[in-house]
C-alpha positions in Angstrom: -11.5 71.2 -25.2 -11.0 74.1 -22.7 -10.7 72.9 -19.1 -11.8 75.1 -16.0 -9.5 76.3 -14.5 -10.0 75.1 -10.4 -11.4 77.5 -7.7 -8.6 79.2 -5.8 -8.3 78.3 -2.3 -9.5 80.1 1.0 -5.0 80.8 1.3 -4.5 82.1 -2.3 -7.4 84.5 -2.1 -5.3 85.3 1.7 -2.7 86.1 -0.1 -5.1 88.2 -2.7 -6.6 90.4 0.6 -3.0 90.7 2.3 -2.0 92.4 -0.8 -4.7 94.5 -1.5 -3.4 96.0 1.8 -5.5 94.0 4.3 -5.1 92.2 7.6 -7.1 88.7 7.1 -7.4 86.0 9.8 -8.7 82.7 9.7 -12.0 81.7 11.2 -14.2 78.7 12.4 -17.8 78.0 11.4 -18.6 79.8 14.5 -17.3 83.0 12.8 -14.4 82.8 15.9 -10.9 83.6 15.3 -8.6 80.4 15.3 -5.7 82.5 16.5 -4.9 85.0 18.9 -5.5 87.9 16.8 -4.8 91.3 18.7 -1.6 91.0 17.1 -3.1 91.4 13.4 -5.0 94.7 14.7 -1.7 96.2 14.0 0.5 94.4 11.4 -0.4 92.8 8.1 0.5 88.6 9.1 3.6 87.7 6.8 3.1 85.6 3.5 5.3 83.1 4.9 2.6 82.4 7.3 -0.4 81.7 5.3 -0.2 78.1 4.3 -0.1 77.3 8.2 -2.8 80.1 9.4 -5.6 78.9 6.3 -4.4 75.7 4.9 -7.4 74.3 7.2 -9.4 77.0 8.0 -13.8 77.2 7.5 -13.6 80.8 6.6 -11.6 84.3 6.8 -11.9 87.5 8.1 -11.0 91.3 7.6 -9.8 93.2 10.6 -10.7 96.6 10.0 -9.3 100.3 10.9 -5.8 101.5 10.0 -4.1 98.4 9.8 -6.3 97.3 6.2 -6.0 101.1 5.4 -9.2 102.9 7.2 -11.6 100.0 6.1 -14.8 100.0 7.7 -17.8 97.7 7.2 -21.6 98.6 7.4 -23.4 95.7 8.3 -26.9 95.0 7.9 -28.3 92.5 10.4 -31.7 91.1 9.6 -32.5 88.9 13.2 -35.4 86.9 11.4 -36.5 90.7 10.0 -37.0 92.1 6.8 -33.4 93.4 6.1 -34.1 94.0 2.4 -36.6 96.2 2.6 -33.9 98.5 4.8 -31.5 97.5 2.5 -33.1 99.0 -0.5 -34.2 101.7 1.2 -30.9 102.6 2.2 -29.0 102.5 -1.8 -32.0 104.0 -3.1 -31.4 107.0 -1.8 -29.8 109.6 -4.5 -27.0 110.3 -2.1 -25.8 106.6 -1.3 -26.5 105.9 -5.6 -24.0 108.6 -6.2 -21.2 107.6 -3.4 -21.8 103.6 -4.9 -21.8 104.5 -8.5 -18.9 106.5 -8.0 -16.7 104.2 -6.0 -18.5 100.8 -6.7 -17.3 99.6 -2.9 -17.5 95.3 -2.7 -21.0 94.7 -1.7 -21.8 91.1 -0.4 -24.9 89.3 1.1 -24.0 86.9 4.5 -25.3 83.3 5.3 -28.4 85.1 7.3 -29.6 87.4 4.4 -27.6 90.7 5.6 -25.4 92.7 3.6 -22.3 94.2 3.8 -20.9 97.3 2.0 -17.2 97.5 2.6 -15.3 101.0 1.9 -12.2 102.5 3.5 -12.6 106.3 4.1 -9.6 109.3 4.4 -8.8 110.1 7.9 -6.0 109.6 10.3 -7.7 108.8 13.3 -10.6 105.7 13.2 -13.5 105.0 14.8 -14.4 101.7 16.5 -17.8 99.3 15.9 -20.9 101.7 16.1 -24.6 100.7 16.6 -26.5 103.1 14.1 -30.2 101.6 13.8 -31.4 99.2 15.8 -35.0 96.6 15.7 -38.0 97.2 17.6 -36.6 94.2 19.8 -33.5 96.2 20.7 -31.4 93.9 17.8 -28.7 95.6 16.3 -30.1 96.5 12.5 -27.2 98.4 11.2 -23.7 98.9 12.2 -20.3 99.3 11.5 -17.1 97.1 12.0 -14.6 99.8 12.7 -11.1 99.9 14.2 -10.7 96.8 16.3 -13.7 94.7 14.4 -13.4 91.9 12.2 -16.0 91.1 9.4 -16.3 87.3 8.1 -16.2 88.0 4.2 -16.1 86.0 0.9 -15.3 82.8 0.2 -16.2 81.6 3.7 -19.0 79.2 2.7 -22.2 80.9 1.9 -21.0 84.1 1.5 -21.9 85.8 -1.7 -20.0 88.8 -3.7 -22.7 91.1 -5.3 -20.9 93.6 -6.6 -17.5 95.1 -6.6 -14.4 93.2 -5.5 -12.8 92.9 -2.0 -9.5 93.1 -3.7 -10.5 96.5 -5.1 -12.1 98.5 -2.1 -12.0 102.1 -2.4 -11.5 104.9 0.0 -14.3 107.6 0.0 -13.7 111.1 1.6 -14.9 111.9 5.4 -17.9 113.7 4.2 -19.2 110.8 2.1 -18.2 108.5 5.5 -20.4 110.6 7.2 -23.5 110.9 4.8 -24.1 107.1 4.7 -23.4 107.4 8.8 -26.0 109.6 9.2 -28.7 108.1 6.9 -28.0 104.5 8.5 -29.2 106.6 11.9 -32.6 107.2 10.5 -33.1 103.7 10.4 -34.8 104.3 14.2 -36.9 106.4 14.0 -37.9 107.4 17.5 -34.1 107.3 18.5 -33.3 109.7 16.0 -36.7 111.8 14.9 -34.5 114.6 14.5 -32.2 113.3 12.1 -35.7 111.8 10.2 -36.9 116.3 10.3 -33.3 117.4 9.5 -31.7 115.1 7.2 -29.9 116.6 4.7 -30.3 115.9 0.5 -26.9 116.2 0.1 -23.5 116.3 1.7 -21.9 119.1 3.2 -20.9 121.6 0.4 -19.0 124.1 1.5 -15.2 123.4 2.7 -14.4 125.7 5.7 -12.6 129.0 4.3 -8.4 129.0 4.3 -7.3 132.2 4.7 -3.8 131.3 5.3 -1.4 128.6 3.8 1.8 127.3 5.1 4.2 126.1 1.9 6.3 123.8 3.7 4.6 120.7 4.0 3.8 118.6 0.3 -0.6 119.6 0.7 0.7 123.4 1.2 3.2 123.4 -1.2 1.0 121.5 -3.9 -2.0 124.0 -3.1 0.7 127.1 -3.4 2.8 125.8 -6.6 1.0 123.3 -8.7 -2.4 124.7 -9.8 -1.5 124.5 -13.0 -0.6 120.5 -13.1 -4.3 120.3 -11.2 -5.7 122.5 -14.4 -3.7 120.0 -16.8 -5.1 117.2 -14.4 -8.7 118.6 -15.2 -8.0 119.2 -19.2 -7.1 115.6 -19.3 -10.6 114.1 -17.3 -12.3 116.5 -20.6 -12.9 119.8 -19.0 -12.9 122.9 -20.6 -11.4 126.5 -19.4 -14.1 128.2 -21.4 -12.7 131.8 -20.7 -11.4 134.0 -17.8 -12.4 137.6 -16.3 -9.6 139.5 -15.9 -10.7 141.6 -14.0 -11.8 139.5 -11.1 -9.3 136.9 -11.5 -11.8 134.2 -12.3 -11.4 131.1 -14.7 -15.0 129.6 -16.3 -14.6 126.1 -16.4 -17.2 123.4 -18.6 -17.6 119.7 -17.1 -17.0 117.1 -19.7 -20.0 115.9 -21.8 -21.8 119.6 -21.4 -23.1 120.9 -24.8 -22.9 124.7 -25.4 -20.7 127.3 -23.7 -22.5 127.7 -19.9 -20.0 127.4 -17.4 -20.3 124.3 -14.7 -17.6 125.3 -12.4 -15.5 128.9 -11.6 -11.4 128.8 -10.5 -10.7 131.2 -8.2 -13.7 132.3 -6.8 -12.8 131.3 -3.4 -8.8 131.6 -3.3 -6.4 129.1 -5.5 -9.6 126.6 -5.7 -12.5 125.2 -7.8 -16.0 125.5 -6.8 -18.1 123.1 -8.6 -21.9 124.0 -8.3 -23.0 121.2 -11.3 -24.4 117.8 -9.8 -23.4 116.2 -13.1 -19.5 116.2 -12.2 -18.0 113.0 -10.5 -15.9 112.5 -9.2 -16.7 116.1 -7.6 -19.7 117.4 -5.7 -22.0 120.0 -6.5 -21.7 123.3 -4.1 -18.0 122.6 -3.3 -14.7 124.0 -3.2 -11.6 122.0 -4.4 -8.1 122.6 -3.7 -5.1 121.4 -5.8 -4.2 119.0 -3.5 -7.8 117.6 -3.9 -8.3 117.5 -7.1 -4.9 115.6 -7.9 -6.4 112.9 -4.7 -9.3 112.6 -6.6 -8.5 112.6 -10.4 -4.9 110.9 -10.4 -5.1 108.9 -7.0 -8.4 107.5 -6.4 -9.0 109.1 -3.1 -5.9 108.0 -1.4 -4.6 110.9 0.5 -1.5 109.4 1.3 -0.4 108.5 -1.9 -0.7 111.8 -3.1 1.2 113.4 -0.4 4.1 110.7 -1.1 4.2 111.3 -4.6 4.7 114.5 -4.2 7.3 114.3 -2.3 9.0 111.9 -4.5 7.9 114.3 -7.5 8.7 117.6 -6.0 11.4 117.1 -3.3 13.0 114.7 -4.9 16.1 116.8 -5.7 16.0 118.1 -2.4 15.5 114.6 -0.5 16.6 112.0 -3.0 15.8 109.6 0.1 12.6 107.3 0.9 11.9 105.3 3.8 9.9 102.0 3.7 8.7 100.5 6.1 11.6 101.2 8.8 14.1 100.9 6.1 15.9 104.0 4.6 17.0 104.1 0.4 18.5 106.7 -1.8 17.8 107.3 -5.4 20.8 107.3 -6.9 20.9 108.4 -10.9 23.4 107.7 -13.7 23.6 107.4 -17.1 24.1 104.2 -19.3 26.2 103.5 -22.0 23.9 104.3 -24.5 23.0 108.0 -22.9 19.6 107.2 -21.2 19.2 107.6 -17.5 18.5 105.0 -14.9 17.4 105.0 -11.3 18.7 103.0 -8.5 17.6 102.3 -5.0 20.8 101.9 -2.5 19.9 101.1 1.2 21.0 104.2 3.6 21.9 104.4 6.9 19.7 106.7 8.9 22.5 108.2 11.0 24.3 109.2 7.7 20.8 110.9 6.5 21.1 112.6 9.6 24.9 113.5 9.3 24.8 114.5 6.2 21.5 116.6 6.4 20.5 116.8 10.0 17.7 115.4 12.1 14.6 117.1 10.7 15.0 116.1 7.2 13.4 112.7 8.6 10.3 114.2 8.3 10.2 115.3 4.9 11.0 112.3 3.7 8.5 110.1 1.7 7.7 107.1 3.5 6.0 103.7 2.1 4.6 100.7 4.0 5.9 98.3 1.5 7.3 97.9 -2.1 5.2 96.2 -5.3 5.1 95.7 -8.4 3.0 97.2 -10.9 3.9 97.1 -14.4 2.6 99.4 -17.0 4.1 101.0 -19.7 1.4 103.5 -20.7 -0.1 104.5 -17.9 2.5 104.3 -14.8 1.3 104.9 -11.2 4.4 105.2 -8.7 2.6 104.7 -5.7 0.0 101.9 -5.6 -1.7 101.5 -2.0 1.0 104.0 -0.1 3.1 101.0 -1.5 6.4 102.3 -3.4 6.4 101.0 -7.1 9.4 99.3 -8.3 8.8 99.3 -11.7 10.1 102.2 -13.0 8.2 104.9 -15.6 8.9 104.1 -19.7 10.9 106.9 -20.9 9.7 106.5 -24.6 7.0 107.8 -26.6 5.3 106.5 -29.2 5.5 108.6 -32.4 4.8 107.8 -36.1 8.2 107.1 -38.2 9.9 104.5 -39.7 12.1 101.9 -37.9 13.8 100.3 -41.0 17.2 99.2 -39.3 14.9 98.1 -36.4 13.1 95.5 -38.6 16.5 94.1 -40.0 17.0 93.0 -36.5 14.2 91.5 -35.6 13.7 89.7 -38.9 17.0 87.9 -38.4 16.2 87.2 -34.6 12.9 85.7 -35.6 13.3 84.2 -39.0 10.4 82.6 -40.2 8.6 82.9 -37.2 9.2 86.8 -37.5 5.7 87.3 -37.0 5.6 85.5 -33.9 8.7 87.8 -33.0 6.4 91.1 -33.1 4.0 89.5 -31.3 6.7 88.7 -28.5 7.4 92.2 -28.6 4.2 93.5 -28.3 3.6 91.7 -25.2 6.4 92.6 -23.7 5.4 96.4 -24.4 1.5 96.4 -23.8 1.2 93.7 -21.5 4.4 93.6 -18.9 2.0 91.8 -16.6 1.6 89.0 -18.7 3.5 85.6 -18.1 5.7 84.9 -21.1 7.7 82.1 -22.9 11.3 81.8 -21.8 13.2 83.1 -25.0 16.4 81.7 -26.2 18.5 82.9 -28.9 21.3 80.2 -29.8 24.3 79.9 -32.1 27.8 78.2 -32.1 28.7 81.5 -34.1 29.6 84.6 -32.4 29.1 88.3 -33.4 25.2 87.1 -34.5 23.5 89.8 -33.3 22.2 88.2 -29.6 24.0 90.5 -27.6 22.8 93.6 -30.1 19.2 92.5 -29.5 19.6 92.3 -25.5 21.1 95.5 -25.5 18.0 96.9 -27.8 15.8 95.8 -25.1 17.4 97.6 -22.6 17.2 100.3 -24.0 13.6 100.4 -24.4 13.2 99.0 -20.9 15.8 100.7 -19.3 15.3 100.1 -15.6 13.1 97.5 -15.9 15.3 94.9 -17.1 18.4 93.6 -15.3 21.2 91.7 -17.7 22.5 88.8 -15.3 24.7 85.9 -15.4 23.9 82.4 -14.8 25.6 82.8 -11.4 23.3 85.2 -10.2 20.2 82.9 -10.7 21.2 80.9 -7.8 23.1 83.6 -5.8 21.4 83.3 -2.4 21.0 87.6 -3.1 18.5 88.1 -6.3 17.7 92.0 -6.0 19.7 92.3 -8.8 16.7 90.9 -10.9 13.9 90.6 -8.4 12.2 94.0 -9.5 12.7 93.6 -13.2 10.0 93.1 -15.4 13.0 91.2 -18.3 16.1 89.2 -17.2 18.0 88.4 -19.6 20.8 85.8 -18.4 23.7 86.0 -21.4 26.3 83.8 -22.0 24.4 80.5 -21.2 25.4 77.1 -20.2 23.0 75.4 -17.7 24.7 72.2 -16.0 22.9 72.2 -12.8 19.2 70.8 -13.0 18.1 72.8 -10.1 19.1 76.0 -12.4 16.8 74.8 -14.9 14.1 74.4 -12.6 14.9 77.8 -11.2 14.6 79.1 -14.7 10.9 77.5 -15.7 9.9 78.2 -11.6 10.9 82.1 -12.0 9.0 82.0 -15.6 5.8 81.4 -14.1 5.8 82.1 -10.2 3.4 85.3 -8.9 5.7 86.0 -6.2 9.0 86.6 -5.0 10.7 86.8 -1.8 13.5 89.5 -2.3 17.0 88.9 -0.3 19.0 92.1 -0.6 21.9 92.9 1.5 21.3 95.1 4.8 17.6 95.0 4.0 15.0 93.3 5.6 13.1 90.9 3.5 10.0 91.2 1.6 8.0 89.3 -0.4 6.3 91.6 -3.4 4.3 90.4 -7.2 6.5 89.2 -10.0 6.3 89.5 -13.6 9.4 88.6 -14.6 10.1 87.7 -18.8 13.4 85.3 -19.1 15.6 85.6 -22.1 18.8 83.4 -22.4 21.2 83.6 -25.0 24.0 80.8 -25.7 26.6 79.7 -27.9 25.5 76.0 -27.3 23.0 75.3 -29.9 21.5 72.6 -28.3 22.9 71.5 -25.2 22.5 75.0 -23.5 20.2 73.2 -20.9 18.5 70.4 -20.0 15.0 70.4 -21.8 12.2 67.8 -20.9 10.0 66.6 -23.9 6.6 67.8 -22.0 8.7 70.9 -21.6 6.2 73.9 -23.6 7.9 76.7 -21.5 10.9 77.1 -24.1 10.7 80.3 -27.4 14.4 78.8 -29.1 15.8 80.8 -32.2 18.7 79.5 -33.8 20.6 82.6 -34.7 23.3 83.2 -37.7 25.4 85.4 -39.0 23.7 88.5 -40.2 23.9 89.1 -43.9 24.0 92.8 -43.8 26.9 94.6 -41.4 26.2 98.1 -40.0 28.5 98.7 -36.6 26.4 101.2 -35.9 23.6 99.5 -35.8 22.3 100.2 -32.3 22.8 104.0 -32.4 20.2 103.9 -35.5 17.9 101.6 -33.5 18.1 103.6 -30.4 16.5 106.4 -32.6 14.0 104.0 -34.0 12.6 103.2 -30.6 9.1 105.5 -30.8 8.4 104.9 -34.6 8.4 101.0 -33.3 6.2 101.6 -30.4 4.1 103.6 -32.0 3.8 100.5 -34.6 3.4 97.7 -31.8 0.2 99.9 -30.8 -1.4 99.9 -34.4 -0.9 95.7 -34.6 -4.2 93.4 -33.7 -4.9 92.7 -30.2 -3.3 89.6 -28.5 -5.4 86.8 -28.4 -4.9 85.4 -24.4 -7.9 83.3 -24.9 -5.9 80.4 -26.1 -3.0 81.0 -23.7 -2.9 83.3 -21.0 0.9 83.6 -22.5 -0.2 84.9 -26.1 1.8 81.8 -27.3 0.2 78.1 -27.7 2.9 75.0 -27.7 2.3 74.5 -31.1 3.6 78.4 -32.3 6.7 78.0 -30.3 7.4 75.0 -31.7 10.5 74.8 -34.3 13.8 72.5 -35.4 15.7 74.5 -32.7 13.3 73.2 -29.9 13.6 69.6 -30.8 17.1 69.7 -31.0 17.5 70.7 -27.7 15.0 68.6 -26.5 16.7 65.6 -28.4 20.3 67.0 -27.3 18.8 66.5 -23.4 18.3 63.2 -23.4 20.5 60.7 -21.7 23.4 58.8 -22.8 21.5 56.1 -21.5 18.2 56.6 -23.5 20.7 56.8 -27.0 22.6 53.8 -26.6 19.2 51.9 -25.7 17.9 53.0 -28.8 20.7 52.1 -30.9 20.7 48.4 -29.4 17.1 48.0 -29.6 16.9 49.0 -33.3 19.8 46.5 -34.0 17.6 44.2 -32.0 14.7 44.4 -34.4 17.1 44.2 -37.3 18.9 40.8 -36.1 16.9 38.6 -33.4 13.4 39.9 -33.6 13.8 41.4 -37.3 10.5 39.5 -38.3 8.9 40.5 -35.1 7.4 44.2 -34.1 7.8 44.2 -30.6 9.3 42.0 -27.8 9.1 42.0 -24.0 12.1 42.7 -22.0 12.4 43.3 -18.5 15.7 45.7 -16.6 17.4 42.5 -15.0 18.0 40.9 -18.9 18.4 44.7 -20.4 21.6 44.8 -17.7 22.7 41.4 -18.1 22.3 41.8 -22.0 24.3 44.9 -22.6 25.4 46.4 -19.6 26.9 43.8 -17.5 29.9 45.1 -17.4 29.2 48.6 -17.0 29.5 49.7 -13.1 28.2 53.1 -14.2 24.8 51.7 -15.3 22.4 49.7 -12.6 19.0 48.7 -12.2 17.6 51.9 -11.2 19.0 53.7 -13.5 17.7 51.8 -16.8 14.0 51.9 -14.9 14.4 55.7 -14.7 15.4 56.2 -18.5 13.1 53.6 -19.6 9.7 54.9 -17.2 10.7 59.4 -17.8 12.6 59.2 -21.3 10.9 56.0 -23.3 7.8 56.8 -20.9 7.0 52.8 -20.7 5.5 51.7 -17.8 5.9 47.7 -17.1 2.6 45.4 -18.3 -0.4 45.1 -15.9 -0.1 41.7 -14.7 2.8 39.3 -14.8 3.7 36.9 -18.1 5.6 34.3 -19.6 8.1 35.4 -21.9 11.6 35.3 -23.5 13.2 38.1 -22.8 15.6 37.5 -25.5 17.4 34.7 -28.0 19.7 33.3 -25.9 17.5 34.0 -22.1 15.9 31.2 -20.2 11.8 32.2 -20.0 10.9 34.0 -17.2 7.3 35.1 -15.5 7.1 38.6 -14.7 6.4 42.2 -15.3 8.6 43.3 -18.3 8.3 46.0 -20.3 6.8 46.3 -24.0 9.6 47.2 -26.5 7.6 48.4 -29.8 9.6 49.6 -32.8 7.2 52.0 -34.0 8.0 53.8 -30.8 12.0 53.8 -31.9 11.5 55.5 -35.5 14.8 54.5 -36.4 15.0 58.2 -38.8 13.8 60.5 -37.2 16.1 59.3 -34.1 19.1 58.7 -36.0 20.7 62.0 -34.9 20.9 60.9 -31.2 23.3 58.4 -32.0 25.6 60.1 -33.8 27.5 61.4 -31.3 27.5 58.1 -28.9 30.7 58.2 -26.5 31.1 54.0 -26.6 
């Protein structure tokens, strides 16, 4: 049977908005703040703060304007008049189709029957709330929630998402800001009868004329220096350099989908540019000019202006400025090489006045700045900057490429045994679908030189920068940078005593979220994907495992039967054929576990061991005295009634280290008994006086005297 899964809260989808970039308040049926807001005009509120600020609140808001990254909202107000007959007026014109179709901005309808289309748009400077149309009465009709307005949105009650999503709102250029603008004012007519004569079919096409360029700031030097990435850019998206006149300097250029040879678009025309003069073309306009610049904001970066410009910084600058500042915080990229040749990337806090020193004052302003990190993990297609947010995870150095990978499956069939397919399945995930939650992966044996360590290190080598090897230490080190941005921790060498490790293990194996504590850095909270793998010469006391527990991927692991010592210099070579392989398996099937894995898959003699191994001395010795219970004093009987008073006195009476509350706990967590409904009369045993109370039922099908045999072997009394 396949539960649903429950609604997500007004705070968890808080927590959605604030990182998508947006400043959300709470609100009361009234549609009024419940806070002193001003404050959020200007800075994102802090994770932290969101159980407090929504736990109780009717409804949220967005504030809108620079703070939630230029967004502006165009509201349509019926006041007891027919709003949807504006409305559709309004899409159905072949300008706003094209901008919606293009974009597909979060539409949503209000508790009153308006609408709202929400879209940020590419500017520095915003405007505030504008009236554009207004009813006969003098009611506002249309208008916009700009820098400084708030907009009650979805899931207050009653308000309904009809397209798009509110965590995905896109940015549109100025011109496109401007057409829907200046149709909305044609709502009035006799206020704007000009606008109704003059309105234009299309936007502006014709981008003023640059005569001049200056190549020291990242648009200029893009414009001047990269055409040919923006050509490769364009090739990619499907078009087609069809064939270029020589003498004029000009490149013929064929939109994607266009039959035959005609030409859609020319390159150079008009400078270092492409004018596009097909209608057919998105995401460009017909009758305009596009730069470089452009065409990488629109075909790489979805509009966002200031991503672009910081990745090519970061891109382009780098070995120039190996620094980036986020927030108010200044890093250096640092680069080395590994052990095994392949080059990593690391972020080192840096004092401003040794940027300065080093490099003087005005390199401050050529260096790349972020308003936060994130997370993002994707293997195949990598974006650095996500939101003018810098990217953690760091870009997969391999490429997939037919081969074979024979010393590479020698490996992973003696990792994964039987369950080898289960193994490539593992892996696959781990490849395609680094933003999947995973199984915690343990690879055991009392044995050394099995092969654990070799596997680890094979995985860091694919992953490179994305996965951290730890030690147990470092999971409860009040400092976790060391792991907090990688996407696989692998903690070697294990031996869990502590409980609250454990819990730290299954709570980092599923959690969304992470606060990061790093030294001389502010913190910050960011998305986590992290994949756990232990490894352990303790077969099956490594940790504390509960028998609910479904969390837990255990391989016992022997000694290989074939030796190569060079085993990882063959695999490192290996690495494409076996990506290239992982791509060509089925798809993973996430319907029955959003892991990949069900509980039964996972399952194997390693995993009950464990789980037996983690029971208490306590729960073993009980056993053993309640099967020689059944086979002396009740050995014609099935089951017999025994309450924690006469289990104390019985066997334990002289053991200090075992009281009442302790038997209750093994017997209610470890036999899972609960004490009978109502009280009884009953014997609790031989030689006891009868008692009336609420004992507990002792069954001896619930023993299994085989099957539990093993946890008494090692009894210490």
């Amino acid at each position: 049977m396949i539960r649903d899964s429950p609604a997500p809260t007004i705070r968890e989808i808080a927590e959605e908005y604030l990182l998508a970039g947006l400043s959300v308040i709470p609100v009361n049926a009234d549609k009024r703040a419940t806070l002193k807001w001003e404050r959020y005009q200007k800075a994102l509120p802090d994770f932290e703060d969101c159980d407090q600020l929504f736990i109780q609140a009717w409804g949220l808001a967005l504030i809108s304007g620079s703070v939630s990254g230029g967004l502006e909202v165009m509201d349509f107000d019926s006041h007891e008049n027919d709003i949807d007959a504006i409305y559709n007026r309004f899409i159905s014109d072949e300008g706003v189709k094209s901008i919606l179709s293009r974009y597909h901005p979060p539409i949503e309808r209000s508790p009153r029957g308006g609408y709202h289309i929400l879209y940020r748009y590419e500017t520095g400077i915003y405007e505030g709330n504008r009236k554009l149309a207004n009813w006969p009465s003098g009611e506002s009709m249309i208008e916009t929630r700009g820098e400084g307005g708030y907009t009650v949105v979805y899931p207050s009650p009653n308000y309904t998402i009809l397209s798009g999503s509110i965590n995905s709102i896109p940015t549109i250029t100025h011109d496109e800001r401007n057409y829907l603008i200046t149709l909305a004012k044609t709502f009035t007519p006799v206020l704007h009868h000009e606008l109704i004569c003059d309105f234009p079919h299309a936007l502006p096409s014709v981008l003023p004329p640059a005569l001049h360029f200056d190549n020291t700031d990242p648009v200029s030097y893009f414009n001047w220096n990269c055409s040919a990435y923006a050509k490769k850019l364009l090739e990619e998206k499907g078009w087609v350099k069809l064939r270029t006149d020589e003498n004029e300097c000009i490149e013929f250029w064929k939109r994607p989908g266009k039959q035959g040879n005609e030409h859609s678009a020319t390159w150079g025309k008009k400078h270092n540019s492409l004018y596009v003069f097909s209608s057919s073309a998105p995401p460009f306009l017909n009758d305009c000019y596009y730069t470089p610049f452009q065409i990488l904001v629109r075909l790489r970066f979805h509009d966002s202006y200031s991503s672009a410009i910081s990745w090519i910084q970061q891109k382009y600058f780098d070995e120039e400025i190996p620094y980036i500042r986020i927030g108010v915080d200044y890093f250096k990229k640092i680069k080395k090489t590994d052990r095994f040749g392949l080059n990593r990337a690391e972020l080192k806090p840096w004092k401003i006045d040794a940027i300065k020193q080093d490099h003087g004052k005005a390199i401050l302003d050529k260096i790349a700045h972020f308003d936060d990190f994130t997370i993002l993990p994707d293997n195949l297609n990598f974006s650095p900057i996500v939101n003018n947010c810098y990217n953690l995870y760091r870009p997969f150095t391999h490429k997939p490429t037919p081969g074979s990978w024979d010393w590479t499956e020698v490996l992973i069939r003696h990792i994964f045994g039987e369950q080898y397919e289960l193994g490539l399945r593992y892996l696959q995930v781990l490849y395609l679908h680094p933003d999947r939650l995973m199984p915690i992966l343990v690879m055991v044996s009392r044995e050394r030189q099995t092969g654990k360590t070799t596997f680890v290190n094979w995985l860091s080598m694919i992953f490179g920068d994305n996965m951290a090897i730890i030690s147990p230490d470092d999971l409860i080190n009040g400092f976790n940078s060391t792991y907090a941005s990688s996407n696989i921790i692998a903690v070697e060498e294990t031996f869990i005593e502590k409980a609250i490790t454990v819990e730290k293990l299954k709570s980092l194996a599923t959690q969304k979220f992470i606060s990061v504590n790093q030294k001389f850095v502010s913190q910050y909270r960011m998305p986590f994907f992290g994949k756990i793998i232990l490894t352990s010469n303790n077969e099956d006391k490594f940790a504390r495992i509960d028998e609910e527990e479904i969390r837990f991927f255990i391989r016992k692991v022997s000694i290989p039967s074939i030796t190569n010592h060079n085993i990882e210099a063959d695999m490192v070579k290996e690495i494409p054929a076996f990506l290239n392989y992982l791509t060509t398996l089925p798809p993973v099937d996430f319907s029955r576990d959003r892991s990949g894995f069900t509980p039964a898959e996972l399952s194997n003699t390693s995993l009950l061991d464990v789980k037996k191994e983690s029971k208490s001395s306590l729960y073993k010795a009980l056993v053993m005295l309640f099967e020689d219970m059944f086979m002396n004093e009740f050995r014609a009987q099935d089951e017999f009634y025994a309450d924690v008073k006469s289990i104390k006195s019985k066997f334990f009476a002289n053991d200090p280290r075992i009281d009442l509350p302790y038997i209750r706990t093994v017997l209610k967590n470890e036999f899972n008994l609960i004490p009978v409904p109502d009280s009884i009369y009953f014997n609790p045993f031989v030689n006891d006086p009868p008692k009336t109370g609420r004992p507990y039922l002792i069954k001896k099908t619930m023993l299994n005297a085989e099957n539990l045999k093993s946890l008494v072997d090692e009894l210490p009394f």
